[in-house]
N, C-alpha and C positions, 0 to 999 in steps of 0.2 A: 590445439588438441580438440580435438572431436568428440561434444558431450552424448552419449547415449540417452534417450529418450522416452521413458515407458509412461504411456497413457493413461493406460490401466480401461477396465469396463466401463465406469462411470464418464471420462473424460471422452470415452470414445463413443457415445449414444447420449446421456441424457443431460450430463453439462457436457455438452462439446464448447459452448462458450467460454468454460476455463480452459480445453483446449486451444482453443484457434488464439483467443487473446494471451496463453500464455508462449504458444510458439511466434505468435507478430512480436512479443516483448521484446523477449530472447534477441530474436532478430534485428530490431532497431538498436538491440544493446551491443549486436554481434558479437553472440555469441551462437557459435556452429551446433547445431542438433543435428542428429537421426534416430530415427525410431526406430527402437530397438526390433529388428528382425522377428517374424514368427513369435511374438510374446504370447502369452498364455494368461489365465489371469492368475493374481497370487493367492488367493482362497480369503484373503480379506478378516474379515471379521470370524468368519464359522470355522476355518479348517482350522485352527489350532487348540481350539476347545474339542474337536471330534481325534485329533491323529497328531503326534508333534511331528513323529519324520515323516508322515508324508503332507504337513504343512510348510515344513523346510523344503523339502524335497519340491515343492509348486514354484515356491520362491526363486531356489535355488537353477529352477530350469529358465528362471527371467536373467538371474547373471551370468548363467551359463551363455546364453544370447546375445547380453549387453556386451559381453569379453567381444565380440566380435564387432565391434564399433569400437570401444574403447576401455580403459580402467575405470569410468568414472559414470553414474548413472542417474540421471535427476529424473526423482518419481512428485511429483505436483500433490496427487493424490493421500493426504495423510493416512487414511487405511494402509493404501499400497504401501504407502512409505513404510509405514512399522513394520508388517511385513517381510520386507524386503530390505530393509533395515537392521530387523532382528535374524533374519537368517543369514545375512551380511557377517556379523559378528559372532552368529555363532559358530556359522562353519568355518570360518578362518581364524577363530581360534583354538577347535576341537579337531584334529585329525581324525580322529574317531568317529565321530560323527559327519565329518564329509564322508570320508568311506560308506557309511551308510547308508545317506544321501546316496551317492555315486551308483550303487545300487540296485535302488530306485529308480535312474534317470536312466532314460535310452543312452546318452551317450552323456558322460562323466564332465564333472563342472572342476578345474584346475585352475580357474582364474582367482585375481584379488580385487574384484571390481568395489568402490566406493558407491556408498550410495546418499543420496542428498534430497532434503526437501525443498521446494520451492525458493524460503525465504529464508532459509539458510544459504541457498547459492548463489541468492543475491546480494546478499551481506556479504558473505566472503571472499566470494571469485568478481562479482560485478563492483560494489563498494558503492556504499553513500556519495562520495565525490563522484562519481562517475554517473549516478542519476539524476544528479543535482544538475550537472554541467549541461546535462542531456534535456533538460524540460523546457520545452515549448509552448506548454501553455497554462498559464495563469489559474491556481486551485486554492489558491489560498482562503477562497473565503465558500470552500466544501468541507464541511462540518463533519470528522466521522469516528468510529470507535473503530478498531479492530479485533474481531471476536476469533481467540484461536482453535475456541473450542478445547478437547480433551486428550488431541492426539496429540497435536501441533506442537504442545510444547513440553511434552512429558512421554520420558520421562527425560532429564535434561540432557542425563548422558550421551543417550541416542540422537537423540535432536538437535544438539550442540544449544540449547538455551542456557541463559546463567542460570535464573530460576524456575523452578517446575509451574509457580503460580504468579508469578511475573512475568512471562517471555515479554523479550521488546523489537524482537526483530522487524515485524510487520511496523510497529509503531517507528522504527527509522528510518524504514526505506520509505514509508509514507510521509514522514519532513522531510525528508530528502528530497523528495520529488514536489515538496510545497504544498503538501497538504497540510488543513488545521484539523489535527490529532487530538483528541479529547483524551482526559486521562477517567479511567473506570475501574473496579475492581470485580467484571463478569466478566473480566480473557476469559478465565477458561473454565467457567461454570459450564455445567452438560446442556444441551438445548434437549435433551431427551435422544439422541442417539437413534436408534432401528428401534425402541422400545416404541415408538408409536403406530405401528402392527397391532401387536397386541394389548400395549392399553394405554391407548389413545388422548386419552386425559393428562398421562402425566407429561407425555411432548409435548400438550396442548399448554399446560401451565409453567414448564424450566423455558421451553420456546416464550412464553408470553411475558416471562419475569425478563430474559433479556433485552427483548427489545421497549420493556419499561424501562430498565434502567439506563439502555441507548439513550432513550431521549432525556432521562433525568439526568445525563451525562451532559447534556449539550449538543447533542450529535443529530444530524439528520439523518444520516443512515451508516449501517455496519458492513464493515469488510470483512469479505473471510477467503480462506485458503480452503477448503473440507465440500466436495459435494452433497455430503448426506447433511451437514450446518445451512447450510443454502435451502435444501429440501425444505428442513422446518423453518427456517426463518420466512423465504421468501414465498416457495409453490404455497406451503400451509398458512401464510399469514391470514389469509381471509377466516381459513376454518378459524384459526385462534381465535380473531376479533366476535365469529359466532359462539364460541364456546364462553371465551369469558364476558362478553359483552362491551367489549371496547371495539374503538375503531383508528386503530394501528395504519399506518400506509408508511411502512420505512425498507426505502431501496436498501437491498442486501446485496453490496456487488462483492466479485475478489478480487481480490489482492493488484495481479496483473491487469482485469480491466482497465483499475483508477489509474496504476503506473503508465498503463500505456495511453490513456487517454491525454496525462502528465506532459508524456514524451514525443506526444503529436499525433499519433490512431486516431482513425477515424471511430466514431461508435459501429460503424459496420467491422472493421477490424478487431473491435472487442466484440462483437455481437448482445450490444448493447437491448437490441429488440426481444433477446432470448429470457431476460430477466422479468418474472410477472409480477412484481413490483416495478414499474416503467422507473429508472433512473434519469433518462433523458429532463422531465422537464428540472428537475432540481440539480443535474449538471449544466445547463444551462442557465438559469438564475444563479447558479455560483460563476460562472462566468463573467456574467454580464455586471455580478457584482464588483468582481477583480478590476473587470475593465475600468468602471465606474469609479471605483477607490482609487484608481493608478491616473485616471483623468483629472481628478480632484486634486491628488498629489504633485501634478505635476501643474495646474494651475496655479496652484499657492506656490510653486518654487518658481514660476517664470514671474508669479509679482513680484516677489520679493530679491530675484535678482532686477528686474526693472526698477525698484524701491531703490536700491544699492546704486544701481549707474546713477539716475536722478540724482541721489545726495552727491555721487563720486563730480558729478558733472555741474552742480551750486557749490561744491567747495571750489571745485577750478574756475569757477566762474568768481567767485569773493578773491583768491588770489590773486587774478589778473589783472582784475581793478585795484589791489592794492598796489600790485609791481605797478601799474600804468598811472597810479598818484605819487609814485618815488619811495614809495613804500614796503620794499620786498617781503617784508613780515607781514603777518596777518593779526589784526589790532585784537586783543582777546574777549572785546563786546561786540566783535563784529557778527553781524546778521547773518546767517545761512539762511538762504527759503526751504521752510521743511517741506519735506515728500511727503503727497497725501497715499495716506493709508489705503490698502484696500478693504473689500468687505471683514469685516468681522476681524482687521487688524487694526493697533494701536499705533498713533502717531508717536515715534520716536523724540524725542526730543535733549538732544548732546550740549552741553556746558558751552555758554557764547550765545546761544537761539533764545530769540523774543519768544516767548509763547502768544500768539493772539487771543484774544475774548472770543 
């Protein structure tokens, strides 16, 4: 099946890096996209405070579009998503209000298309097992929080979260893919929203409380799903570090990036250079640290199977001289030569073995 596509405005000019990284994802995951035909945009945040039907009625012209791809529509964008979400739900259960809807639109919307966010349709249609199997490269020792912000996971209904202030989906498909997931309790505290238009200071301080508590989590940097959370976390970090007097530098990547960087993307295919917080050099020092620990790892397992042949290979040797004095049993004070130790291991020593001075 053929998933329909909607970008939305954001994805399509000012993060196009959650674009591009999130269509390369999809892709390596194969699963089929098209963007959705002639979309519009959905009115977002403003049109349903000024008009409810002709805020439906915006929406309702995206699924009217997406029908013509398929039943089924992943919007990335959590604004869009609610959106597009909530008039999902509402026209296909109010006949009355489609009619109305219908209306309004040039030409009438008769479909039942679903609509889905990001990290709900990786959870459910893609699955943990199948990103896990999929990872190419080594993140386990990339330290990060997952911030879902206020849309992302609330309200649960719509979202498909279990909890409104718990969501964990980002947090599994992020182990999944081998990432080390910090546990925090600012999911889905506000970073200040659009409210930092008009005043300034207060995105300046919910922005600045979260990425305290990133780091007081353990985490070198946060992931997110949401263009406008990215805006304040990442474009605005500098202004924060001016306002409150700290000096903040914590890579804000999303979601898709980390995954796909996980599953073998190049940083050019996440458009890793578009982040003004540079993420490159701290994905590379998590790298080189993986390699490192996995080098380590595997040194200590080839001494210690070389420890194991050596002893396998002085007992067959105490044997043979027993069978070749007429002796086929092995006499129970008899000398094994122990295996020397390697660094920073203890010399063994099994019942029968002299210990030397």
């Amino acid at each position: 099946m053929t998933l329909a596509y909607y970008p939305g405005c954001s994805l399509h000019k000012s993060s196009i890096e959650f674009d591009v990284s999130t269509r390369n994802l999809l892709s390596v995951l194969g699963v089929e996209v098209v963007e959705v035909p002639d979309w519009t945009c959905c009115g977002s945040s403003p049109a349903h405070m000024m008009d409810h039907l002709l805020a439906q009625a915006l929406a309702a012209r995206n699924l009217r579009q997406a029908a013509l791809v398929g039943d089924e529509m992943l919007v990335p964008c959590p604004s869009c998503f609610q959106r597009e979400k909530n008039a999902e739900v509402e026209i296909h259960e109010n006949d009355a209000l489609r009619a109305e809807v219908n209306e309004v639109l040039d030409s009438p919307y008769t479909g039942r298309v679903k609509v889905y966010a990001l990290p709900e349709y990786l959870y459910r249609f893609v699955g943990e097992e199948k990103i896990a199997a999929s990872v190419k490269v080594d993140l386990s020792e990339l330290r990060i929080v997952p911030y879902y912000g206020c849309l992302l996971g609330r309200p649960s209904e719509l979202t498909g979260e279990v909890d409104n202030e718990q969501p964990m989906m980002m947090d599994l498909l992020l182990q999944a893919a081998g990432v080390d997931v910090k546990w925090w309790n600012y999911k889905t505290e506000c970073c200040g929203a659009s409210v930092g238009m008009p005043k300034m200071e207060i995105q300046r301080r919910l922005s600045g409380k979260i990425l305290q508590q990133a780091l007081a989590a353990g985490a070198e940097a946060i992931v997110v799903c949401c263009p406008l959370c990215h805006v304040n976390l990442d474009l605005k970090q500098e202004q924060i570090n001016r306002f409150l007097g700290t000096d903040y530098h914590v890579p804000v990547l999303y979601l898709p990036q980390v995954l796909g960087l996980a599953l073998g993307l190049s940083e050019e295919q996440v458009m890793l250079h578009k982040n003004v917080v540079d993420p490159r050099p701290l994905i590379a020092k998590a790298v080189a640290a993986a390699a490192a620990r996995r080098a380590e790892e595997e040194r200590k397992a080839a001494a210690k199977a070389a420890k194991a042949a050596a002893r396998e290979k002085a007992e067959e040797t105490v044997a043979a001289e027993a069978s070749a004095s007429g002796d086929a049993s092995v006499p129970a004070d008899a000398v094994v030569p122990a295996v020397a130790a390697g660094p920073g291991e203890a010399t063994v020593i099994t019942e029968g073995e002299e210990v030397q001075p």
